[in-house]
C-alpha positions, 0 to 999 in steps of 0.5 A, a space after each residue: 798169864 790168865 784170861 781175864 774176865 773180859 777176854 771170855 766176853 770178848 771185850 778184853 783190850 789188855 791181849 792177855 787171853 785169846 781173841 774171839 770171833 763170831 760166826 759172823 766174823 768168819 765162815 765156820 767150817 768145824 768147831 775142834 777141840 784139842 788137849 795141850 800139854 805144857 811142862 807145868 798145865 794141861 789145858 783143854 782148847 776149843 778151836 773154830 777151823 775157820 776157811 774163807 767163804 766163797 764170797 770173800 775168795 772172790 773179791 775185787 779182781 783177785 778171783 781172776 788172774 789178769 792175763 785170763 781177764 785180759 785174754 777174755 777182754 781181747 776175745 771179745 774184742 774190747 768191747 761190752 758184749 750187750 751195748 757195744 762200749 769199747 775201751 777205746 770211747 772210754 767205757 770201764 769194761 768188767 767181767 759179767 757172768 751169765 750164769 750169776 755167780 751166787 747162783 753157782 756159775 763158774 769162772 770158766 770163760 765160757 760163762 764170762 763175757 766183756 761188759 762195760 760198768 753200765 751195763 753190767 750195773 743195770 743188768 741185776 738179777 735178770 737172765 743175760 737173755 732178757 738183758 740183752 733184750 732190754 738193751 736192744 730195746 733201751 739202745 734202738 740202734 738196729 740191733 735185736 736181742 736176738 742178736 745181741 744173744 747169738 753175738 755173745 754165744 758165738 762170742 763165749 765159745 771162741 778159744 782164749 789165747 792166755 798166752 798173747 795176753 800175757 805177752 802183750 802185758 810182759 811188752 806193755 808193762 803190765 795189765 792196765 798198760 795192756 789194756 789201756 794201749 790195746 789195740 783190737 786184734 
Protein backbone atom coordinates (compact mmCIF):
# COMPACT_ATOMS: atom_id res chain seq x y z
CA UNK A 1 0.00 0.00 0.00
CA UNK A 2 1.01 3.59 -0.96
CA UNK A 3 1.63 6.46 1.59
CA UNK A 4 -1.00 8.60 0.80
CA UNK A 5 -0.59 12.51 0.74
CA UNK A 6 -1.60 12.99 4.13
CA UNK A 7 1.19 10.56 5.73
CA UNK A 8 4.01 12.69 4.00
CA UNK A 9 2.21 15.71 6.30
CA UNK A 10 1.82 13.71 9.00
CA UNK A 11 -1.63 13.88 9.08
CA UNK A 12 -2.90 10.66 7.62
CA UNK A 13 -5.28 8.90 10.39
CA UNK A 14 -5.94 5.79 7.84
CA UNK A 15 -2.08 4.04 9.14
CA UNK A 16 -1.40 3.51 5.54
CA UNK A 17 2.17 4.93 5.33
CA UNK A 18 4.87 5.75 8.26
CA UNK A 19 4.32 7.69 11.28
CA UNK A 20 6.35 10.78 11.51
CA UNK A 21 7.91 12.59 14.30
CA UNK A 22 9.64 15.67 15.09
CA UNK A 23 12.58 16.71 16.51
CA UNK A 24 10.44 17.89 19.41
CA UNK A 25 8.85 14.43 19.79
CA UNK A 26 12.27 12.79 20.06
CA UNK A 27 15.68 13.33 20.85
CA UNK A 28 17.69 12.85 17.43
CA UNK A 29 20.93 11.41 17.79
CA UNK A 30 21.45 10.57 13.75
CA UNK A 31 19.53 10.75 10.76
CA UNK A 32 20.53 7.38 8.58
CA UNK A 33 19.49 6.18 5.43
CA UNK A 34 19.15 2.89 4.07
CA UNK A 35 18.11 1.02 0.65
CA UNK A 36 15.39 -1.77 1.05
CA UNK A 37 15.01 -4.62 -1.32
CA UNK A 38 11.96 -6.29 -1.85
CA UNK A 39 11.12 -9.22 -4.49
CA UNK A 40 8.89 -6.67 -6.30
CA UNK A 41 10.63 -2.77 -5.33
CA UNK A 42 13.41 -1.13 -4.21
CA UNK A 43 12.88 1.64 -1.89
CA UNK A 44 15.32 4.01 -0.46
CA UNK A 45 14.56 4.97 3.52
CA UNK A 46 15.34 7.62 5.41
CA UNK A 47 15.65 6.46 9.23
CA UNK A 48 15.92 9.07 12.53
CA UNK A 49 17.84 6.79 15.27
CA UNK A 50 16.15 8.42 17.99
CA UNK A 51 17.56 7.62 21.81
CA UNK A 52 15.82 8.99 24.96
CA UNK A 53 17.14 12.11 26.45
CA UNK A 54 19.00 12.50 29.47
CA UNK A 55 15.87 13.86 30.84
CA UNK A 56 13.31 11.67 29.86
CA UNK A 57 15.60 8.31 31.30
CA UNK A 58 15.44 10.18 34.49
CA UNK A 59 11.79 10.55 35.25
CA UNK A 60 9.79 9.78 38.26
CA UNK A 61 11.59 7.29 40.55
CA UNK A 62 12.94 5.10 37.75
CA UNK A 63 16.41 6.81 37.84
CA UNK A 64 17.25 4.83 41.07
CA UNK A 65 16.85 1.55 41.99
CA UNK A 66 14.84 1.47 45.39
CA UNK A 67 16.97 -0.45 47.41
CA UNK A 68 19.78 2.26 46.88
CA UNK A 69 16.86 4.98 47.60
CA UNK A 70 16.28 3.25 50.52
CA UNK A 71 19.98 2.74 51.72
CA UNK A 72 20.66 6.53 51.13
CA UNK A 73 17.35 7.37 53.20
CA UNK A 74 18.59 4.70 56.30
CA UNK A 75 22.15 6.81 55.65
CA UNK A 76 20.62 9.64 56.45
CA UNK A 77 18.67 8.56 59.14
CA UNK A 78 15.11 9.07 57.60
CA UNK A 79 15.06 12.23 57.86
CA UNK A 80 15.64 15.63 55.71
CA UNK A 81 19.14 16.64 55.87
CA UNK A 82 18.39 20.56 55.59
CA UNK A 83 15.30 20.95 57.98
CA UNK A 84 15.37 17.81 60.25
CA UNK A 85 11.43 16.17 58.89
CA UNK A 86 11.57 12.62 59.80
CA UNK A 87 9.42 10.12 58.01
CA UNK A 88 8.26 9.34 61.38
CA UNK A 89 6.19 13.32 61.66
CA UNK A 90 4.95 12.34 58.22
CA UNK A 91 7.47 14.38 56.19
CA UNK A 92 7.31 12.74 52.36
CA UNK A 93 11.09 12.43 51.95
CA UNK A 94 12.82 12.51 48.11
CA UNK A 95 15.99 12.73 46.74
CA UNK A 96 18.09 15.94 46.31
CA UNK A 97 21.13 16.30 44.32
CA UNK A 98 23.73 18.77 45.26
CA UNK A 99 25.28 19.40 42.56
CA UNK A 100 21.81 20.05 40.47
CA UNK A 101 21.21 17.34 37.89
CA UNK A 102 20.72 19.37 34.78
CA UNK A 103 23.77 20.97 35.73
CA UNK A 104 25.89 17.46 35.39
CA UNK A 105 25.54 16.18 38.71
CA UNK A 106 25.64 12.55 38.95
CA UNK A 107 23.63 9.93 40.81
CA UNK A 108 26.20 8.58 42.90
CA UNK A 109 25.52 8.69 46.61
CA UNK A 110 27.97 11.11 47.23
CA UNK A 111 26.03 13.73 45.42
CA UNK A 112 22.35 12.83 46.95
CA UNK A 113 21.09 13.68 50.30
CA UNK A 114 17.57 12.55 52.01
CA UNK A 115 15.25 15.67 51.78
CA UNK A 116 11.85 16.32 52.62
CA UNK A 117 9.28 17.58 49.62
CA UNK A 118 9.25 21.22 51.23
CA UNK A 119 12.49 21.68 51.37
CA UNK A 120 13.81 20.24 48.22
CA UNK A 121 10.52 22.29 46.54
CA UNK A 122 11.93 25.62 48.13
CA UNK A 123 15.64 24.80 47.46
CA UNK A 124 15.50 26.12 43.16
CA UNK A 125 18.14 26.86 41.66
CA UNK A 126 20.34 27.92 45.04
CA UNK A 127 23.79 26.13 46.02
CA UNK A 128 22.77 23.37 48.88
CA UNK A 129 25.18 25.86 50.89
CA UNK A 130 23.05 29.12 50.60
CA UNK A 131 20.03 26.73 51.15
CA UNK A 132 21.20 25.21 53.95
CA UNK A 133 21.96 28.75 55.00
CA UNK A 134 18.45 30.01 54.18
CA UNK A 135 17.10 27.33 56.43
CA UNK A 136 19.11 27.99 59.65
CA UNK A 137 17.76 31.04 59.19
CA UNK A 138 13.84 30.56 58.21
CA UNK A 139 13.95 27.59 60.89
CA UNK A 140 16.05 29.77 63.96
CA UNK A 141 15.88 26.30 66.19
CA UNK A 142 19.76 26.58 67.24
CA UNK A 143 21.12 25.25 64.44
CA UNK A 144 23.92 27.21 61.84
CA UNK A 145 24.21 26.82 58.40
CA UNK A 146 27.26 25.80 59.21
CA UNK A 147 26.08 23.13 60.67
CA UNK A 148 23.65 21.95 58.60
CA UNK A 149 26.59 22.12 56.06
CA UNK A 150 29.28 20.16 57.83
CA UNK A 151 25.83 17.68 58.76
CA UNK A 152 25.37 16.93 55.22
CA UNK A 153 29.13 16.54 54.46
CA UNK A 154 29.71 14.32 57.09
CA UNK A 155 26.60 12.64 56.20
CA UNK A 156 27.16 12.26 52.26
CA UNK A 157 30.50 10.52 52.95
CA UNK A 158 29.13 7.49 54.96
CA UNK A 159 29.13 3.90 53.25
CA UNK A 160 25.48 2.73 51.78
CA UNK A 161 24.74 -0.37 52.87
CA UNK A 162 22.51 -1.69 49.55
CA UNK A 163 22.40 -4.85 51.21
CA UNK A 164 20.24 -4.08 54.74
CA UNK A 165 18.30 -2.33 52.47
CA UNK A 166 17.31 -4.78 50.26
CA UNK A 167 16.70 -7.17 53.12
CA UNK A 168 14.72 -5.16 55.32
CA UNK A 169 12.44 -4.62 51.77
CA UNK A 170 12.54 -8.45 51.13
CA UNK A 171 11.16 -8.83 55.17
CA UNK A 172 9.03 -5.75 54.67
CA UNK A 173 7.28 -6.61 51.44
CA UNK A 174 8.81 -4.14 49.29
CA UNK A 175 10.05 -0.48 49.11
CA UNK A 176 6.99 1.52 50.67
CA UNK A 177 6.31 -1.33 53.53
CA UNK A 178 10.06 -0.67 53.93
CA UNK A 179 9.83 2.85 54.44
CA UNK A 180 6.64 3.29 55.78
CA UNK A 181 7.69 0.71 59.26
CA UNK A 182 11.27 1.75 59.12
CA UNK A 183 12.53 2.29 62.13
CA UNK A 184 16.11 4.39 62.40
CA UNK A 185 19.20 2.24 62.66
Amino acid sequence: MQPCADCWEGRCTMNCGPARATTEDVGIVKNSSMTITTPNDTVSVMANIRSATRAQKNQGMNWIRPEKRLAIYLRDGLACCYCGAAVEDGAKLTLDHLRPYKSNGTNLPTNLVTCCLSCNSSRGARSWKLFAAAVAGYLNHGVTGKQITQHIETTRNRKLDVAAAKELMARRGGFTAALQNAKVM
